[in-house]
ROGUSE-400936 format. One record per atom (N, C-alpha, C): x, y, z. Coordinates in steps of 0.05 Angstrom, whole numbers, plus 32768, in hexadecimal, padded with zeros to 4 digits. Example, Ala and Ser with C-alpha at 12.3 -4.5 7.8 and 13.67 -1.06 7.14 Angstrom:
! residues 2
81087F8E809C;80F67FA6809C;81087FBE809C;81017FD3808E;81117FEB808F;81028001809D;
This chain:
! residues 245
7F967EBF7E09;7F7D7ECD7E08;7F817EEA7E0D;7F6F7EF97DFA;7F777F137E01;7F687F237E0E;7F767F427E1E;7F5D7F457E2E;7F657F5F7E35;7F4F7F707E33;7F4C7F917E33;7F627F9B7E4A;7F7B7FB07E3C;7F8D7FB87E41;7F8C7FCC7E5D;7F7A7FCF7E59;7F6C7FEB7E78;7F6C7FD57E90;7F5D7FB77E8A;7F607F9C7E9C;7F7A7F977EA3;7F8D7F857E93;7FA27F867E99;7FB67FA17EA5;7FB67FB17EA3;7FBC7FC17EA9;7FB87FCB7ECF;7FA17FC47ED5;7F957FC67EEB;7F967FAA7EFF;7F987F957EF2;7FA17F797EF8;7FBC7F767F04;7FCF7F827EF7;7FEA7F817EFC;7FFB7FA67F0B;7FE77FA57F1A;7FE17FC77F2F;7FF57FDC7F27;7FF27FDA7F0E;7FFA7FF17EFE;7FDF800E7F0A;7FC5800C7F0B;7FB780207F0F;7F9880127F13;7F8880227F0F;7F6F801B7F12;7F6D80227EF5;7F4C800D7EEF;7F4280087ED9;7F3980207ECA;7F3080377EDB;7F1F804F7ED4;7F4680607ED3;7F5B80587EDE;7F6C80717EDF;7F8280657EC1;7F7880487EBB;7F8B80367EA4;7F7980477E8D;7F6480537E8A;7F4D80517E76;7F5B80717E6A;7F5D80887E86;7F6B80A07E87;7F8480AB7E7A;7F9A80947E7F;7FB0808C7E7A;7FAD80867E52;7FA0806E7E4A;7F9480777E35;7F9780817E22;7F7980997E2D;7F7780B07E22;7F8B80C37E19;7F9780C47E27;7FB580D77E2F;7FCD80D07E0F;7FC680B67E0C;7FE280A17DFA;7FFC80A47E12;7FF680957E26;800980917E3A;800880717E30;7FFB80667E26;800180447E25;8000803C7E12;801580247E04;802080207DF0;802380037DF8;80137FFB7DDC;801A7FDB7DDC;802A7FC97DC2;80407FC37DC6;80547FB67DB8;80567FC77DA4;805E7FE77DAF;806C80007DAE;805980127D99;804180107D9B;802580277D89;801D802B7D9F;801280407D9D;8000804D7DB3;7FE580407DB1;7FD5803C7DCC;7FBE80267DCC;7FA3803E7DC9;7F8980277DCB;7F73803B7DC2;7F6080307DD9;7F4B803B7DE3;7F3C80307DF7;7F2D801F7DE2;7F2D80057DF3;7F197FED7DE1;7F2F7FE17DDB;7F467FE27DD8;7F5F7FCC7DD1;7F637FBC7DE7;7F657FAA7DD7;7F6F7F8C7DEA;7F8B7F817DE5;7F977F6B7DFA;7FAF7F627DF9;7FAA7F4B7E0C;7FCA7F3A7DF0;7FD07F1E7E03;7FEB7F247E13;7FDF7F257E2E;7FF57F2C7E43;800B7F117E44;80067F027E35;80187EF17E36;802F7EE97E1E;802A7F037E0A;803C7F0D7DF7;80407F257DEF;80297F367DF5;80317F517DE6;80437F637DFB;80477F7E7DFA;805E7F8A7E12;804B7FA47E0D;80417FA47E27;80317FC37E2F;804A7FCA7E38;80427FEE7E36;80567FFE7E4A;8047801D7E50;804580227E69;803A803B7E73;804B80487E7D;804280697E6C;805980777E71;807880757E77;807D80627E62;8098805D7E54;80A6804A7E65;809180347E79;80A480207E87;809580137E86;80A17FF57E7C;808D7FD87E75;80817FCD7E87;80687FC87E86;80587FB87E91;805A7F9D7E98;80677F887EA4;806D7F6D7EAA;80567F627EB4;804A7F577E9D;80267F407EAA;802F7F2D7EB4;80247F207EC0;80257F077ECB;80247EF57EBB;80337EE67EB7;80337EC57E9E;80347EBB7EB7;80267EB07EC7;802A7E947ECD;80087E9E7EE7;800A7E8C7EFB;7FF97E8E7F11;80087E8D7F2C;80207E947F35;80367E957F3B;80267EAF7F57;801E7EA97F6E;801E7EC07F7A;80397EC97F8F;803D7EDE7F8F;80557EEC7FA4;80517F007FAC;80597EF27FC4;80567F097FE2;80717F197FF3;807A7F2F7FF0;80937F3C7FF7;80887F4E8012;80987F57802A;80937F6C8032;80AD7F7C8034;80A67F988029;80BC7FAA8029;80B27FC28043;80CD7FC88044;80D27FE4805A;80D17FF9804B;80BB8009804A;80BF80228030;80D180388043;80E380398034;80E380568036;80D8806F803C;80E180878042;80CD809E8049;80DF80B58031;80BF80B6801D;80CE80BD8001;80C980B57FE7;80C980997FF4;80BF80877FD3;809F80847FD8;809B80867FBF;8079808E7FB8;807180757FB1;8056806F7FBD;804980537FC0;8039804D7FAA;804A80447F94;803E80457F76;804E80367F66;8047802C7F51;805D80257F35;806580357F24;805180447F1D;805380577F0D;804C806E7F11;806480857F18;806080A07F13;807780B27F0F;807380BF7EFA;808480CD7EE8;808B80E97EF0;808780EE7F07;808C81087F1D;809F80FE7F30;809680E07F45;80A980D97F57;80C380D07F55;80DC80D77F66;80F880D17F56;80F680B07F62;80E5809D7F73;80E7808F7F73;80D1807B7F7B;80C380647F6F;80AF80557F7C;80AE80377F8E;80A1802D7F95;80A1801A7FA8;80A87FFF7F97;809B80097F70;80A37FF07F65;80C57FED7F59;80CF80087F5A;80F37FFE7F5A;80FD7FF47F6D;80F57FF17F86;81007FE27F9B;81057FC37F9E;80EA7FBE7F92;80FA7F977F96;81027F937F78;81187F887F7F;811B7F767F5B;81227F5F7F61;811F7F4C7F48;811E7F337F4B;810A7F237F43;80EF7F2D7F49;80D67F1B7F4F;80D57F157F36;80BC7EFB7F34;80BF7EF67F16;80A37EFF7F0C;809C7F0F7F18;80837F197F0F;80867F327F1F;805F7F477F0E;80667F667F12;80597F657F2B;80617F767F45;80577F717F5E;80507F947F62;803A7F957F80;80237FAA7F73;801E7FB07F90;80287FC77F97;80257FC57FB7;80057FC67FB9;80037FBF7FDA;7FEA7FC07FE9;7FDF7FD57FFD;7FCD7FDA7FF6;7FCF7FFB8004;7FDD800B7FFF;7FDF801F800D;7FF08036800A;80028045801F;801B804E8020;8025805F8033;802B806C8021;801D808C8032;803080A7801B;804380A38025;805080C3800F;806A80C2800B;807F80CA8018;806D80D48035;808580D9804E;807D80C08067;807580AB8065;806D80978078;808E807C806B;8088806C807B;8098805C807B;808E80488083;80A080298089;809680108091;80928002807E;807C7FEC808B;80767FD1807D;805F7FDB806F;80617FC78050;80547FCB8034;80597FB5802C;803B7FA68026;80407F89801D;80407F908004;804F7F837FED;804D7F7F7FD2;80487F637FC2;80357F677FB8;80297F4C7FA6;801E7F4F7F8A;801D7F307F84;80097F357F69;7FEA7F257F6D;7FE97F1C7F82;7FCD7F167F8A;7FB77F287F90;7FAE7F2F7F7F;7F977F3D7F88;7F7E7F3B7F96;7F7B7F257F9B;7F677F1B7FAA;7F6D7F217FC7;7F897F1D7FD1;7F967F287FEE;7F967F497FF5;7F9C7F4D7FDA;7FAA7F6F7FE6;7F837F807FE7;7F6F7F757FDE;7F547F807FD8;7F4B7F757FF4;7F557F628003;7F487F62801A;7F577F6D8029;7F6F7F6E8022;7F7A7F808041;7F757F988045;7F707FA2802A;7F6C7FBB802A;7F4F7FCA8034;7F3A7FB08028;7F1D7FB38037;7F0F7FBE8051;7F087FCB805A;7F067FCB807D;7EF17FB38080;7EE27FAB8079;7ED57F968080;7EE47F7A8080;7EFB7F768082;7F097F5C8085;7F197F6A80A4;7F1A7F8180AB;7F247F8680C7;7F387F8480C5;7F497F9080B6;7F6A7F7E80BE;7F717F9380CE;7F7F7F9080DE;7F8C7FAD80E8;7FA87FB280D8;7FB57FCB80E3;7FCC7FD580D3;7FD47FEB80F3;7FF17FE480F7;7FF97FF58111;800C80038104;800F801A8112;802580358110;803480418122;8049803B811F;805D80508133;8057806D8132;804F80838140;804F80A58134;805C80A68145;806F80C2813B;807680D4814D;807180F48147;806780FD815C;805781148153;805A812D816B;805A81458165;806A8163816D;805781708170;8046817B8188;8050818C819F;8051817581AE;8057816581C1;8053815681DE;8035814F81DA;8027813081D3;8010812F81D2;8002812A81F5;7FEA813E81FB;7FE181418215;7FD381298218;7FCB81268233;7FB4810F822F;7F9A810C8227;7F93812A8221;7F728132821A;7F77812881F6;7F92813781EA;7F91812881CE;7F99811481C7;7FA580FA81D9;7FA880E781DE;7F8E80D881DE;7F7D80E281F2;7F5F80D081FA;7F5080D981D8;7F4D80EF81D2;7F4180FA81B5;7F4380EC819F;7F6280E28195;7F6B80CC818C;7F5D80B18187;7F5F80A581A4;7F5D808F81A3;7F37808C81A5;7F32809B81AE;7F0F809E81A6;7F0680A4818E;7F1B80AA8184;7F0B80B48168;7F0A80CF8158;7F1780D8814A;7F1580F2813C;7F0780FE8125;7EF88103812A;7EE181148118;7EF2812980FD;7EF4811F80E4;7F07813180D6;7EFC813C80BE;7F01814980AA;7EF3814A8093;7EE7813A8085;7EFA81208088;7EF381088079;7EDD80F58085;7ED080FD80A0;7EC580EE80A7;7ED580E480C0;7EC180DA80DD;7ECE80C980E6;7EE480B480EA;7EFB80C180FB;7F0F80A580F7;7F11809F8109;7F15807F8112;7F1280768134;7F2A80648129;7F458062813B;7F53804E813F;7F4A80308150;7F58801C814B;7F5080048163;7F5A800C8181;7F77801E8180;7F8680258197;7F9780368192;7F9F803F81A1;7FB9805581A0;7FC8805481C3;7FDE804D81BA;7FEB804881D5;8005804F81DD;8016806681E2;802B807281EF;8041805F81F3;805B806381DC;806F805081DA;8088805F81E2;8084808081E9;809C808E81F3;809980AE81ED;80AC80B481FF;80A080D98200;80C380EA8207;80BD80FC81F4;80DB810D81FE;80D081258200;80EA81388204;80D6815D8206;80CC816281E5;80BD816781E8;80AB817A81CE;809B816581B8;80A3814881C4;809B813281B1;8090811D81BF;8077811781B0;807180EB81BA;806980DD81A9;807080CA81B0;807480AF81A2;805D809A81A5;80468099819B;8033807B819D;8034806D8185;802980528191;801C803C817A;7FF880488176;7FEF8040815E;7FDD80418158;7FD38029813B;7FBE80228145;7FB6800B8138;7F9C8016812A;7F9A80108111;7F83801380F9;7F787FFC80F1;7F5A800480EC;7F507FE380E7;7F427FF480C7;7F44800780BA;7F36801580A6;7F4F801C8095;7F5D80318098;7F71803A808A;7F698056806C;7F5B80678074;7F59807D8066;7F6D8084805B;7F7180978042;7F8380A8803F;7F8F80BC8052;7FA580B58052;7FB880C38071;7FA480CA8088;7F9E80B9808F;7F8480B580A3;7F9480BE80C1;7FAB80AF80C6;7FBE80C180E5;7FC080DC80E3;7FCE80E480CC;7FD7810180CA;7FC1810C80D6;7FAD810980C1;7F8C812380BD;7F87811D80E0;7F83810180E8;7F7581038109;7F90811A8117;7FA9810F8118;7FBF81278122;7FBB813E8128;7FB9813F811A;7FB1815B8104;7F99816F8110;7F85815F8110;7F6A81668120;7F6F81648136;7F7C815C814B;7F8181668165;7F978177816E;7FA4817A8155;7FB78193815A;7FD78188815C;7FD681718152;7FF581628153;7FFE81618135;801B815E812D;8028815F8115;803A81408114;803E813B8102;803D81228101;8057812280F1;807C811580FE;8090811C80F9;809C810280EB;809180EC80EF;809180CE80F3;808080BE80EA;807880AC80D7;805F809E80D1;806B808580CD;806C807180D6;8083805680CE;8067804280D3;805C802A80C3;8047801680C8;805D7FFD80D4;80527FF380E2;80687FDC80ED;805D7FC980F0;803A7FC480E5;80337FA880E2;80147FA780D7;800D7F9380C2;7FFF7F9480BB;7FF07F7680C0;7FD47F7680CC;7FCD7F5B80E0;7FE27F5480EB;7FEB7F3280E1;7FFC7F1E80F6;80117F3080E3;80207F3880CC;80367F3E80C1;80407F5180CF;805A7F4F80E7;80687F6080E5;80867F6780D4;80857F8B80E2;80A07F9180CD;80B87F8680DD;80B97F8580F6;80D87F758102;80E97F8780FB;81047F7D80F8;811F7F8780EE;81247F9380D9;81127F8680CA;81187F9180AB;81197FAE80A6;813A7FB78097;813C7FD2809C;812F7FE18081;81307FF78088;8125800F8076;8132800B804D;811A80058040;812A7FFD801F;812B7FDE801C;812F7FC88037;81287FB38034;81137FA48029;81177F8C801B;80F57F798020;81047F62801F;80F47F548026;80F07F368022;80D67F248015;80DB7F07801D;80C57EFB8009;80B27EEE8028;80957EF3802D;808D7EEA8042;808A7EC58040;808B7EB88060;80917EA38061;80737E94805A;80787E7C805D;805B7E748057;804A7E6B8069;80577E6D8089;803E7E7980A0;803B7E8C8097;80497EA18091;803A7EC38088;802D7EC58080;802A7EB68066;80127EB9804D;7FFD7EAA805C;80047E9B8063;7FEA7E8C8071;7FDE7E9A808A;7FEA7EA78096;7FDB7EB680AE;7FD67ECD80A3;7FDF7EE18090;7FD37EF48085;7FB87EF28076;7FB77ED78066;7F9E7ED38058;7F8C7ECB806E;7F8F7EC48081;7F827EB18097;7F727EC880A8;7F827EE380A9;7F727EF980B6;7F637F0C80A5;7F637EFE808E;7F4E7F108075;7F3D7EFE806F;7F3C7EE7807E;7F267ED88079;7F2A7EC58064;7F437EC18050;7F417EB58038;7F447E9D8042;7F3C7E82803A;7F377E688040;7F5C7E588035;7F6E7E4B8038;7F7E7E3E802F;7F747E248025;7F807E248006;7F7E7E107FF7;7F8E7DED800C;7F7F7DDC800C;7F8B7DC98015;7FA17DB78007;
């Protein structure tokens, strides 16, 4: 069955529907090697898209997979981009399908980044109304006081609007530097930095080290793995998704 190329495209987290439509316009996308037209359709289960000159891998089957990788601080939290020398989707190989991270860490953060092709998972975790939290190691330069410490964890008033963490809690301190956890139940665009930032701290360190029940553990920096199947099950279990019996 065939089915509008801007869809698939957005299906298999190549981009958003409105940024696949852009793309387009441009003749950045090419299906079984012509350049495509808005209103063209495709059978993802024979023809070969490719955006901006690297193939698109649809899903043939109903096959879901769940990886968590250690990103790097560097690699850009994307599939496709033709500026970065490296993305989050050259990192795993193997899978038998195209996998589409969840959320986002810019490109100087690090840590845990789930990667999937379920979309139904990665749209609730990402939701703030499913509550998931998401914790962060920072480390951050001048010596944070306790007035911007308490500021923090109450809440920072920023351009973007209100940001309130769940907690922020002091994991170690040297001269000119400290070290807390801080836990997110929303997840803005670089939402730590900007609060940082607004109380007058610089932010040297950004590592996520757990997302709900998923933590990152051992797993070193460039690593992933495939999550177990308590994982998947307690990850969907704190987004509310029901398990098939």
């Amino acid at each position: 069955m065939e089915e509008r190329i801007q869809k698939v495209m957005s299906q298999n987290g190549v981009c958003s529907r409105r940024s696949a439509e852009e793309l387009i316009k441009k003749g950045r996308v090419s299906l079984n090697g012509r350049p495509v037209s808005l209103g063209d359709s495709m059978d993802p289960k024979k023809d070969i898209l490719v955006v901006e000159g690297k193939r698109v891998y649809t899903r043939r089957d109903n096959e879901k997979l769940y990886y968590m990788l250690n990103k790097p601080r560097g690699v850009v939290t994307t599939l496709f981009d033709r500026h970065a020398k490296k993305n989050v989707g050259e990192l795993i190989e193997g899978a038998s399908a195209r996998l589409f991270p969840v959320g986002r860490l810019d490109k100087d953060s690090e840590g845990l980044l789930l990667m999937t092709n379920d979309g139904h998972l990665a749209n609730k975790i990402a939701h703030p109304s499913s509550g998931v939290s998401k914790s962060y190691r920072v480390s951050v330069k001048p010596a944070a006081t306790e007035e911007q410490l308490s500021s923090l964890a109450a809440g920072v008033e920023t351009e973007d609007g209100l940001m309130s963490p769940a907690s922020v809690r002091v994991t170690g301190a040297q001269a000119g530097r400290t070290v807390f956890e801080i836990t997110l139940r929303e997840g803005k665009n670089r939402e730590i930095r900007k609060m940082c930032e607004t109380v007058g701290l610089a932010v040297i360190r950004l590592k996520r080290t757990s997302i709900g029940p998923l933590r990152l553990g051992a797993l070193k920096s460039g690593e992933y793995r495939k999550l177990s199947r308590a994982e998947i099950a307690a990850i969907k279990s704190a987004c509310g998704i029901r398990q098939a019996r």
